[in-house]
Each structure stands twice: as C-alpha cells, then as structure tokens.
C-alpha positions as CSV (number, residue, x, y, z in Angstrom):
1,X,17.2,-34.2,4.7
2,X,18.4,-36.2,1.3
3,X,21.9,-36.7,0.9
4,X,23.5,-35.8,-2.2
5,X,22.9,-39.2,-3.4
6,X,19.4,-39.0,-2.7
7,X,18.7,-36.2,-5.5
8,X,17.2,-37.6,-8.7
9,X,18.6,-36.9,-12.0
10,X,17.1,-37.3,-14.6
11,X,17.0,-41.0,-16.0
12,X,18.3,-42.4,-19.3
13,X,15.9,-42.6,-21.5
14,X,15.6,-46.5,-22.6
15,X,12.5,-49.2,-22.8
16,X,9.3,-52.9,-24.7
17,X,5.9,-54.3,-25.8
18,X,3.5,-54.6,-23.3
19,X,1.4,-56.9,-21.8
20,X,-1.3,-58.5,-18.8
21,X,-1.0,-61.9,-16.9
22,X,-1.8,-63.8,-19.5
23,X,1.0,-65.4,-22.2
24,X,0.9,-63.6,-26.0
25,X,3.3,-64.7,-28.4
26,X,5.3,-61.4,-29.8
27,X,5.6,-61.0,-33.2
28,X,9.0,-62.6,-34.8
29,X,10.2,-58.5,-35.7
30,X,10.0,-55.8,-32.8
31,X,7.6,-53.2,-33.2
32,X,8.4,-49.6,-32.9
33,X,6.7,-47.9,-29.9
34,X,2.9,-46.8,-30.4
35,X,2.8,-46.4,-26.6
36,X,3.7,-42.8,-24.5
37,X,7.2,-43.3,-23.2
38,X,6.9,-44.6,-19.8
39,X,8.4,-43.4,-16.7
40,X,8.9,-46.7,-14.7
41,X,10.3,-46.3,-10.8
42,X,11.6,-49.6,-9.2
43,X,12.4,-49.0,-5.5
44,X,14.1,-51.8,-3.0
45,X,15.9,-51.2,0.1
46,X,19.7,-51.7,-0.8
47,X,21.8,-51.5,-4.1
48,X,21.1,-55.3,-6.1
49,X,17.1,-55.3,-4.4
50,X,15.6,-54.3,-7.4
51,X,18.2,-55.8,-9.9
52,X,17.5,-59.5,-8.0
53,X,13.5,-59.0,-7.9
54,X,12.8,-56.9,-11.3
55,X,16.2,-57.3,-13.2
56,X,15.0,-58.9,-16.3
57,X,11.5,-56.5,-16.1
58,X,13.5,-53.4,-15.9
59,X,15.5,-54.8,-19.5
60,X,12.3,-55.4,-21.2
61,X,11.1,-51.8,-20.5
62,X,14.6,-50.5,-20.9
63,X,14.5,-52.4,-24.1
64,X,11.5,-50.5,-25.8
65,X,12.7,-47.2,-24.7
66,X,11.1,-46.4,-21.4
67,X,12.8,-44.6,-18.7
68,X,13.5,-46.6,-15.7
69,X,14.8,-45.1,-12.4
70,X,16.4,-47.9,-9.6
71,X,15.2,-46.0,-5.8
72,X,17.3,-47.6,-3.3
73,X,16.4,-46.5,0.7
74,X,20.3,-46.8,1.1
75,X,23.7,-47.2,-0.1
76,X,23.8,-51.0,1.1
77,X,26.8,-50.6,3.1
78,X,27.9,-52.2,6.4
79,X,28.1,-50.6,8.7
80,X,26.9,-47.7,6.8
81,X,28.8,-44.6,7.2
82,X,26.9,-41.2,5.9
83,X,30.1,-39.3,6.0
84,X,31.4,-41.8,3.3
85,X,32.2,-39.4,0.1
86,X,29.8,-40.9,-3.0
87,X,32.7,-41.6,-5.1
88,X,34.6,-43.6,-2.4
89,X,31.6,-46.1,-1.7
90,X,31.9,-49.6,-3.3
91,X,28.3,-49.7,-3.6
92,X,27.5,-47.0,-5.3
93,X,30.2,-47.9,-7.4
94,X,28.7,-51.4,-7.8
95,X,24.7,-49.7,-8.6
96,X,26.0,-47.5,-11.2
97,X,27.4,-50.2,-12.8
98,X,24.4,-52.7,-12.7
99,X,22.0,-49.9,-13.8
100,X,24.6,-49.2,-16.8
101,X,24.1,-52.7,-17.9
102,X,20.2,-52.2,-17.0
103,X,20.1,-48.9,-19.3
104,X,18.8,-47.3,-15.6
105,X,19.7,-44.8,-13.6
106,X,20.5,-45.0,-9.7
107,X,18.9,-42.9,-6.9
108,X,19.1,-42.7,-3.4
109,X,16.3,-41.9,-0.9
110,X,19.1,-41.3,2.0
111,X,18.9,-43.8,5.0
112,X,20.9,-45.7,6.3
113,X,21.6,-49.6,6.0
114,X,19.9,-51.5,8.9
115,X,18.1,-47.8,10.8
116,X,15.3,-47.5,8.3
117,X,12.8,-44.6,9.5
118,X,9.4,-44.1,8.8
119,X,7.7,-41.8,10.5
120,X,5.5,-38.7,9.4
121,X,8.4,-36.8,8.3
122,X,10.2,-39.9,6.2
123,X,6.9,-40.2,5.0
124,X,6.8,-36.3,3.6
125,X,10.4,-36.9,2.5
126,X,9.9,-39.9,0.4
127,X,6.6,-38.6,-0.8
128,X,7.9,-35.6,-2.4
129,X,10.9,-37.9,-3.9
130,X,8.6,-39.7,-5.7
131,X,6.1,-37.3,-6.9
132,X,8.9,-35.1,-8.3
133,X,9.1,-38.3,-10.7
134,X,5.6,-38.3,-12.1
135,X,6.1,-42.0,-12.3
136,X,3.8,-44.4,-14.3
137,X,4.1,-47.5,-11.9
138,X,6.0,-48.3,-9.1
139,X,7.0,-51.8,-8.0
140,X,8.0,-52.3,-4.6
141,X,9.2,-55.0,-2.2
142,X,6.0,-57.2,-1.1
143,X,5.6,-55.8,2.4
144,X,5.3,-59.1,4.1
145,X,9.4,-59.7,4.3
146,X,11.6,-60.5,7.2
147,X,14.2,-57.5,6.0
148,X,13.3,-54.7,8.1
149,X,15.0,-52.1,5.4
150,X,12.1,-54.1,2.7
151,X,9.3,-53.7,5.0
152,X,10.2,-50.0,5.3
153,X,10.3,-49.0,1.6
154,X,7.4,-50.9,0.7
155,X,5.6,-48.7,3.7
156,X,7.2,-45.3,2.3
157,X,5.9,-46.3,-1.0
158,X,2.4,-47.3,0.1
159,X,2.1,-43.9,1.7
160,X,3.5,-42.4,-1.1
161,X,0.9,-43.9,-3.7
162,X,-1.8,-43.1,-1.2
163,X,-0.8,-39.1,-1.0
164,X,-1.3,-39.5,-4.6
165,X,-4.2,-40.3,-5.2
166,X,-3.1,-43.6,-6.4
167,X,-2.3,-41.9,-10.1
168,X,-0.1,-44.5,-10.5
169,X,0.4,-48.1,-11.0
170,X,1.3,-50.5,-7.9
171,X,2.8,-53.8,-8.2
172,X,5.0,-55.3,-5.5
173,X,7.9,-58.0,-5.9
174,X,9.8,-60.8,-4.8
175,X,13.4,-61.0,-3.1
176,X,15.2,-64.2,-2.2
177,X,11.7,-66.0,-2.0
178,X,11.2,-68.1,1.2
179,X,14.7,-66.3,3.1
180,X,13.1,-62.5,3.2
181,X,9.8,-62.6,1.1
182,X,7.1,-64.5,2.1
183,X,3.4,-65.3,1.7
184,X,4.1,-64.0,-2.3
185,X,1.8,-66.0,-4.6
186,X,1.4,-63.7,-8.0
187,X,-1.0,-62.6,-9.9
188,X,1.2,-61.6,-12.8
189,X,4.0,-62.6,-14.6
190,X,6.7,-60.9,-17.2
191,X,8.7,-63.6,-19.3
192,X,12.5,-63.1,-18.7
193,X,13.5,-65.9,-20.9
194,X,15.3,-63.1,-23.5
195,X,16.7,-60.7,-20.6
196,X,17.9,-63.3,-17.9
197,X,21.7,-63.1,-19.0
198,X,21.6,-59.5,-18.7
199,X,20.2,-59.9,-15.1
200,X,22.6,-62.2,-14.2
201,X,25.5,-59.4,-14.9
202,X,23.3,-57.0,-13.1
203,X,23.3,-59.0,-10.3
204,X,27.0,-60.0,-10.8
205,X,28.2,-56.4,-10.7
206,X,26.8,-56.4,-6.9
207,X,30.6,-58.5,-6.7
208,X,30.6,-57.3,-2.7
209,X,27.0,-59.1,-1.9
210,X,28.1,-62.7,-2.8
211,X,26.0,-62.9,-5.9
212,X,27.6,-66.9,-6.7
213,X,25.5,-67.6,-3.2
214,X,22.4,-65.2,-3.5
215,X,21.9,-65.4,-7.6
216,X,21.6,-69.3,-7.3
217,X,18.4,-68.5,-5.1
218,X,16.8,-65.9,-7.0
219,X,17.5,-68.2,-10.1
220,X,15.7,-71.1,-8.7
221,X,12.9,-68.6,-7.8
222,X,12.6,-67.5,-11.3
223,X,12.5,-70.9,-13.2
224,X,9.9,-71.1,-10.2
225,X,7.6,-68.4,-11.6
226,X,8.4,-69.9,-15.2
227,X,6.8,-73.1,-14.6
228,X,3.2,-71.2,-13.6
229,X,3.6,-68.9,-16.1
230,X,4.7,-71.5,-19.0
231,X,8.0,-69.8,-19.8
232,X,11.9,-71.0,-19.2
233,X,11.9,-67.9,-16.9
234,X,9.9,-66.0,-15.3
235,X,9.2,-62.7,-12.6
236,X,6.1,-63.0,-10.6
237,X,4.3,-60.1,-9.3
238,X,1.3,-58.9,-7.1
239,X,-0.8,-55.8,-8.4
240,X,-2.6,-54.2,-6.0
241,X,-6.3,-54.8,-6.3
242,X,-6.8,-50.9,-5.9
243,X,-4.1,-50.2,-8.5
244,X,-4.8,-48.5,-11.8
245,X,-4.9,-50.7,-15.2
246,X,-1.2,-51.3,-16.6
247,X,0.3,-53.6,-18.8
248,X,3.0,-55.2,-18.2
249,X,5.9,-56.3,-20.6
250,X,4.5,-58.9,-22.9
251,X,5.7,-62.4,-23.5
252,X,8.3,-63.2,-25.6
C-alpha cells in the first residue's frame, strides 16, 4: 500500500512556450499562454533524479504556468527506514525544498531505497498513481541505467503508459551520463541556457547527496547536449517512437 507520502496533492499550478527538436528563436517579450495548461509528471527513482536529469525543463514549464508534479519511487534515504515520520526525514525535507525553487510539487510512490519491486501488483499500484494525475507527458529515466531503483521506475512507468492506452506523451531522460545512464543518444533537446542557475539550486538543495561532486557531472553533461543542440546548455531527451505528438519547451 502507499505510504502517506506516496498520496498526491494536488500540484502548484506554474509553467513556458513550446517547442520540437529543432532550435526557434523566442520572441524578445514572453507571450501569454494560448496553450491548455499542462499537467507535466516527472518521475525518477530518488529525491534530486528528476531535478539532475529535467531541472531546467521542469522551470521552463513551471515558468509558463503549467503544473509540474516531481514522482520519486522513494525517499532517497540510506538505509531507508519506512517507520521514519515524514517530517523527520532529511530528504523529504531536502525535495520539498528543491521543488519550492522548481515551482513543483513532491510525491512519493512508496518503496524503498535500494528494494525496488515490480511485480503485477507494483505495477497496479503505480498504475492507478499515475492515472489519478491525468498527466500530459511523462518523462522517465532511460531504462537502460546501471541504478537498479532507475531501471525500476522507468518499468512502472512503461507499464503504466501501456495500461493507458498511451494517452499520454513519453520521453525518457538522462542521469549522471556514462556513471548510471547509458546507450542515451537524443532525439530532442530543451535549451536551459535561461533556467540553469535555478537548476543548480535545485540540485544544491539535495545538500546530503554531495551535489559539489555529482552537479559537476551533470554540468558537463549538459554543456554536452548544448553543443549538438547549438545552445550554451542544453537537456537531451529520447521520445518514444510510439509516443503521441508533444512539444517541448522552445528555445530561448
């Protein structure tokens, strides 16, 4: 059954222009919205996944007014201990306050750091998490990742998307390129070149995961993606061939 932390809220309503693989310049004033508010689901296997792999995505959509929602499998901690009250957990503590600077909300799906499940009922479980949020697109770790906690969300997700009909838009990301993802070559880009700084504190407020050591990586990786994409900095990402059309945020 879901923890306490694994029921979701409902998420502050934030948001950005939108956009495919290819570069646009945006215009010099920001538009107002002429889009539905989107409902945007980023899921990762720990606290600081999603922030690392999607942090300056999730502030463009933030940006424009869309609701984004930060899934995490667990609470990151180690060892974990489910008998841990919320409110005494640093990393929930830490979360809360990287999704505050995001303009997200944190959610929980209720495993446990290091025992990810999936099985038929995990699969149920997470399935009727995630259709409760009627979400527009999901991105998800790329399964192919040497984290077992990665591979496992990326599964529950799959499943999930499946069970639905694939309604909505899949993209998968990348996490400390080279050390857990691998095999990642994108096929579209979002330009974080406005929105790194605020990733950076994101990833800062995770101050119990060593972000001096594991930021430095990710950093690399996204000045990586920049240079393919012909931005300072960039987030790559692989849409499933199968997926539904969806524009991504827009270059800047």
């Amino acid at each position: 059954m879901l923890s306490q932390t694994s029921l979701l809220g409902t998420t502050v309503a934030v948001g950005l222009p939108l956009a495919t693989s290819a570069a646009e310049p945006m215009p010099s004033q920001p538009l107002p919205m002429t889009r539905p508010k989107l409902k945007v689901v980023v899921t990762g296997g720990h606290p600081g996944d999603p922030e690392y792999g999607c942090g300056g995505t999730i502030a463009r959509y933030t940006g424009l007014g869309h609701e984004v929602l930060l899934l995490y499998l667990n609470r990151g901690e180690w060892p974990e201990n489910p008998l841990l009250e919320d409110a005494k957990s640093v990393r929930i503590a830490e979360a809360r306050k990287a999704c505050e600077i995001l303009k997200a909300r944190p959610a929980y799906a209720g495993q446990l750091n290091g025992a990810a499940i999936v099985d038929p009922a995990h699969y149920e479980q997470f399935h009727r998490l995630l259709e409760a949020e009627r979400p527009s697109v999901v991105f998800t770790h790329w399964p192919i990742d040497n984290h077992a906690d990665h591979r496992a969300i990326s599964l529950l997700v799959y499943e999930a998307w499946l069970r639905m009909d694939k309604k909505f838009a899949l993209y998968y990301y990348e996490v400390s390129n080279g050390e857990d993802t691998v095999q990642f070559t994108p096929t579209h880009y979002v330009d974080i070149t406005g929105t790194e700084q605020q990733k950076r504190l994101a990833c800062y407020a995770h101050a119990s995961q060593s972000p001096d050591k594991f930021y430095a990586l990710q950093e690399r990786v996204t000045r990586m993606r920049g240079i393919e994409s012909g931005h300072k900095e960039a987030e790559g990402y692989i849409r499933h061939v199968q997926s539904p059309d969806f524009e991504l945020p827009m270059a800047s």
